[in-house]
C-alpha positions in Angstrom: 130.3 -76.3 -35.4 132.9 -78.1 -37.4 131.6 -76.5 -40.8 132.2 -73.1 -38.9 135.6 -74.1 -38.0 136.7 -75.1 -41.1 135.2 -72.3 -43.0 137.2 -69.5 -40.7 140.2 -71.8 -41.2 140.0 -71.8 -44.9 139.5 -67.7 -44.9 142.9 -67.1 -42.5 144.6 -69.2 -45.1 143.2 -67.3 -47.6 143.7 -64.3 -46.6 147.0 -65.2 -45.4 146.9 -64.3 -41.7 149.8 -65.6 -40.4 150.9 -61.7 -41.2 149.0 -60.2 -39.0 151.5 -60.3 -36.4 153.0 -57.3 -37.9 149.9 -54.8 -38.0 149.3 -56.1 -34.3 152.8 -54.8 -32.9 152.9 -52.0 -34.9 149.6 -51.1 -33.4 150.6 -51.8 -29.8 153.0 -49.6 -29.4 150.9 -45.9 -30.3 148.1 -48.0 -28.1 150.0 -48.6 -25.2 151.4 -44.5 -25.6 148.4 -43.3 -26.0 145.9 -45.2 -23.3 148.8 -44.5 -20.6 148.2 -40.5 -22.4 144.7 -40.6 -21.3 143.2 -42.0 -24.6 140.0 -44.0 -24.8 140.4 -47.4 -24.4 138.0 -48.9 -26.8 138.0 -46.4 -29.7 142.0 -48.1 -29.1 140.8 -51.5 -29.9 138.6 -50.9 -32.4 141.4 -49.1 -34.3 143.1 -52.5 -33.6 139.9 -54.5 -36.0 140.1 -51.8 -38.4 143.8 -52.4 -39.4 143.6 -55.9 -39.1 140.7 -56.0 -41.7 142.6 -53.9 -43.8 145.8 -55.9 -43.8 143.7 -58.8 -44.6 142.2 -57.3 -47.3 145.9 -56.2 -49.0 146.5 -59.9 -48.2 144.0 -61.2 -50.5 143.7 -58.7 -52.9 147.3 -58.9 -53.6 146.7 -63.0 -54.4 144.1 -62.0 -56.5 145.7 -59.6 -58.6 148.9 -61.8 -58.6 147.1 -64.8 -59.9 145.3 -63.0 -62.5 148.4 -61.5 -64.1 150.3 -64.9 -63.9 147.0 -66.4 -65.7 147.1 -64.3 -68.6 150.6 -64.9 -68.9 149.5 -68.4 -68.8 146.6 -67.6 -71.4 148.7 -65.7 -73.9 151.6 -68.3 -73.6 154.3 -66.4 -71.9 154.1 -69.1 -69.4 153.7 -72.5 -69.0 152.6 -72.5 -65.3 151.9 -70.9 -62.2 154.9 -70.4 -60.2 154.1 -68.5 -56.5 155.6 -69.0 -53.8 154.6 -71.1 -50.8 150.9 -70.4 -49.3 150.1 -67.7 -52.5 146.6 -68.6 -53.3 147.2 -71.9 -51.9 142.9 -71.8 -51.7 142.6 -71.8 -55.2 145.4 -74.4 -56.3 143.8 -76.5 -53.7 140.3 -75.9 -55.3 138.7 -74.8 -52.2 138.0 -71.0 -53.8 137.7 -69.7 -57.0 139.2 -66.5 -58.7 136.4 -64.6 -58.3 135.5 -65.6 -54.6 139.2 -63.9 -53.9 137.4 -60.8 -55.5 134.6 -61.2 -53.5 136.4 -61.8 -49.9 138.7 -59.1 -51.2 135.7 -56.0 -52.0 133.7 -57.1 -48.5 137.1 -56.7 -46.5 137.9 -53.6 -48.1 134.1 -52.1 -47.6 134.2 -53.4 -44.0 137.3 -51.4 -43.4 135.5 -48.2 -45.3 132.7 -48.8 -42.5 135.3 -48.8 -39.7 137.0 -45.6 -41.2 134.3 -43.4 -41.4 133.0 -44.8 -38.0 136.7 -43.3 -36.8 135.7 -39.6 -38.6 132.6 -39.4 -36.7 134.5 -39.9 -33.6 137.9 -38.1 -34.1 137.2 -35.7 -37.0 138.3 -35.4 -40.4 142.0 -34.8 -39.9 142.2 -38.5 -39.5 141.9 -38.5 -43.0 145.7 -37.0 -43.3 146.5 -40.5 -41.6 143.7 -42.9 -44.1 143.8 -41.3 -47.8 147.5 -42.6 -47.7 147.1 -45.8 -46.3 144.3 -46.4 -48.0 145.8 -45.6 -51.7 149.1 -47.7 -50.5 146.7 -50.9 -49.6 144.8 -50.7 -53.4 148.2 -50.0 -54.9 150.5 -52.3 -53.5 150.3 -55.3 -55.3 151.5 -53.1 -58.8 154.0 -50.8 -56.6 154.9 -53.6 -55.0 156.4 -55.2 -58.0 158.1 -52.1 -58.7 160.8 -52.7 -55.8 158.8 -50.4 -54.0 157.6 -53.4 -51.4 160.0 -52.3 -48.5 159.2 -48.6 -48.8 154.8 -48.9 -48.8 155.6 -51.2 -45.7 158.1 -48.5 -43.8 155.1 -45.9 -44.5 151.8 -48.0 -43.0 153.7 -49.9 -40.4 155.7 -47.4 -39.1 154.1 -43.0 -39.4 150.4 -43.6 -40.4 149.3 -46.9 -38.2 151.2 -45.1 -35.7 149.9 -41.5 -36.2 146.2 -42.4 -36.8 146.0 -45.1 -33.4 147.4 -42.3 -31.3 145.0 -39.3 -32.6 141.8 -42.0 -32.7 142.7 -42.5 -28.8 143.6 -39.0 -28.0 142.1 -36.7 -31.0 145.6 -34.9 -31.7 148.8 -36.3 -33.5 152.0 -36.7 -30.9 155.4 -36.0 -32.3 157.3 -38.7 -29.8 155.0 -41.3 -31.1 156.0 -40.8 -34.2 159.6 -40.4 -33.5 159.3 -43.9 -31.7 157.3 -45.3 -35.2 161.0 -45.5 -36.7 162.4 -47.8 -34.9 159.6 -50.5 -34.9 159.1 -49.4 -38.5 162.6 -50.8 -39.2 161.8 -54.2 -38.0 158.5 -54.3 -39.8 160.7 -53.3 -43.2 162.8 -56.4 -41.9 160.2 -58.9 -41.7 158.9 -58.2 -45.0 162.4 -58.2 -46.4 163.1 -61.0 -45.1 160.5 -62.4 -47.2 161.8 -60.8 -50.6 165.0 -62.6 -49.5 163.7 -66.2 -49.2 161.8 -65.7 -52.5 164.1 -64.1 -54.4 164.6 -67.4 -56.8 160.8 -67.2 -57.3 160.6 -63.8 -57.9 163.6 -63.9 -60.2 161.9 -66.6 -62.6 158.7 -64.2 -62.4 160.5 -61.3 -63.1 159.3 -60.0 -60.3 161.1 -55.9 -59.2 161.3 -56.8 -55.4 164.6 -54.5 -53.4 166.4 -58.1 -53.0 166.3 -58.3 -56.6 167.5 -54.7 -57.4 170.5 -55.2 -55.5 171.5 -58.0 -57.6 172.2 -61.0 -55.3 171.0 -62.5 -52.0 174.2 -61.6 -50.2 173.5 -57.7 -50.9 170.1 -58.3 -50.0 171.3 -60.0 -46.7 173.8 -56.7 -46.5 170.5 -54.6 -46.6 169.0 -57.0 -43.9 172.1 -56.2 -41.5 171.5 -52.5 -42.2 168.2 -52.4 -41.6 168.2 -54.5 -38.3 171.2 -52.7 -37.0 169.6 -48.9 -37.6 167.1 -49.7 -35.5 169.0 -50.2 -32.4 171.5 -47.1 -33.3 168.5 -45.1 -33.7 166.7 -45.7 -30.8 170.2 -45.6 -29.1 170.3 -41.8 -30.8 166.8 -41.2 -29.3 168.4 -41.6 -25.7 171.5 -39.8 -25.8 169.7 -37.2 -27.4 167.1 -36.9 -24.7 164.6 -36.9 -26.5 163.1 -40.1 -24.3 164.2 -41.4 -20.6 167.0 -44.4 -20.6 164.6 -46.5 -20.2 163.3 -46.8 -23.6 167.1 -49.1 -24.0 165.1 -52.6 -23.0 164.1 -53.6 -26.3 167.9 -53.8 -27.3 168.2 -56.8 -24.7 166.6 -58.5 -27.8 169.8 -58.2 -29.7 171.3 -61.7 -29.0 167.9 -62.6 -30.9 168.6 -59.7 -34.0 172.3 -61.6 -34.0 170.9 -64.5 -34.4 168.2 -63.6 -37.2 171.2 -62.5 -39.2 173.5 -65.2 -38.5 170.6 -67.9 -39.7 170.0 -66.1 -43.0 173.8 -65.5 -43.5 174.0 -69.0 -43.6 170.7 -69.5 -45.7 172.0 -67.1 -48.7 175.3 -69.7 -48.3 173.1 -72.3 -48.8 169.7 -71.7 -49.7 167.3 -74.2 -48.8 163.0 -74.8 -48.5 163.8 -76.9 -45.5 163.6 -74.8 -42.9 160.8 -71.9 -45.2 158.8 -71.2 -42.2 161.3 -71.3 -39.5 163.4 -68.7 -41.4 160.1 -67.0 -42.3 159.1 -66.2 -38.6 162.6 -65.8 -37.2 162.0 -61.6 -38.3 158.5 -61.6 -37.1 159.6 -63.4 -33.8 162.3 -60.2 -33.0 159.6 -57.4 -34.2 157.6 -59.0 -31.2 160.2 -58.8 -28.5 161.5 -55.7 -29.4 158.1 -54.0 -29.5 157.1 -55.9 -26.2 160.3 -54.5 -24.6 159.3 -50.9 -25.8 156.0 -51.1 -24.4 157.4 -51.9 -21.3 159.7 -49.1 -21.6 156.5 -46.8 -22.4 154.8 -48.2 -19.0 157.9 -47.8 -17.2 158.7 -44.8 -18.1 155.0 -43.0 -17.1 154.4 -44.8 -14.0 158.1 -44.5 -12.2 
């Protein structure tokens, strides 16, 4: 068993799963919507594999494109080394995987989730496919777009309308325009977290010339700016979403997790003060840890609001 162990260990890490966090909220919420709807319960969790098998396939298919640009660079002399940040193809430094079993891990993840999305068009019917082409193209294209500054923007589109959209018609078999009204404001967090991240690697991504948004705005402290905004819009808006009635008062709870948003933002003020690898992971999973409350507190402002 301990071979077994080690070997699912050594493909999280590849694959780098400590993200999937973010797929799993942004899933909960349309799931929670649409099972309390009248949607079916385990085409609702199988959605839940699907995107998680996708997301692990961007993962790793980003590393391997990554590494294979920085090793021409290497190759032709434009570099002298790798330079990645921390736990980006860590398998491969480490000699545990090669190049090419990235590729393979990469193609089976992404054939796996073909299986699981045509699996969903037998069930639900082609519209779906409004919801997939996109996501789809996004998840091959993302680790070139996402050099391009255009990072924050993929994430906002598969986090927030299309995992939200496609969950809710898998369960239901029609799209819902509350669910994707509510998509926004989790959305926001998601664009967070992953900012977050461009934030704390913005002196790696500046010696790769890497495009990230932190980088376009020129500094850490506009990119910490940016962080404020994006945080802050996604209480106003679902604030908007109640006093415009277009959902009950209830749907306030998740701002109780604004202490926590405060917080977030006070930390990294004080990290683009002085920036340090000290505290990488804690600062790293600060933005993930809010996404969760928040979209725990929304769910129990979905259940509330249906069964009272």
């Amino acid at each position: 068993m301990v071979p077994f162990f080690n070997n699912v260990s050594l493909f999280l890490t590849a694959t780098r799963a400590y993200s999937l966090p973010i797929s799993f909220m942004s899933w909960l919420v349309p799931f929670v919507f649409a099972f309390l709807s009248g949607g079916n319960l385990i085409l609702g969790v199988f959605s839940l594999i699907g995107i998680l098998i996708l997301h692990l396939a961007t993962n790793i298919f980003d590393d391997t494109v990554d590494y294979t640009r920085e090793q021409k660079y290497i190759l032709s002399g434009k570099k002298d080394k790798f330079d990645f940040q921390s736990g980006k193809c860590s398998c491969i430094f480490e000699g545990k995987l090669n190049l090419k079993q990235y590729y393979v891990i990469s193609f089976v993840l992404f054939f796996v989730s073909l299986i699981f999305a045509l699996f969903f068009i037998y069930f639900s019917g082609l519209k779906l496919l409004f919801v997939l082409i996109p996501c789809v193209f996004i998840c091959l294209l993302y680790p070139v777009l996402g050099c391009l500054g255009l990072g924050e923007i993929l994430v906002s589109i598969v986090f927030s309308p299309l995992i939200y959209l496609g969950v809710y018609y898998v369960m239901t078999g029609h799209f819902s325009k509350n669910v994707l009204l509510l998509s926004v404001a989790t959305g926001l967090l998601a664009v967070a977290v992953l900012h977050n991240h461009m934030l704390l690697d913005f002196p790696y991504d500046c010696s790769n010339r890497k495009i990230t948004l932190s980088r376009l705005l020129g500094s850490e402290k506009r990119a910490w700016l940016l962080l404020l905004i994006i945080i802050l819009s996604s209480y106003v808006y679902l604030l908007l979403l109640v006093v415009l009635k277009k959902f009950s008062f209830y749907y306030l709870l998740p701002i109780l997790s604004f202490p926590q948003a405060l917080y977030l933002l006070k930390v990294m003020y004080n990290y683009v003060k002085r920036p340090s690898r000290d505290n990488f992971l804690y600062n790293f999973k600060l933005p993930q840890n809010l996404l969760t409350s928040y979209t725990i507190l929304l769910c129990i402002s979905i259940v509330t609001d249906k069964c009272i």
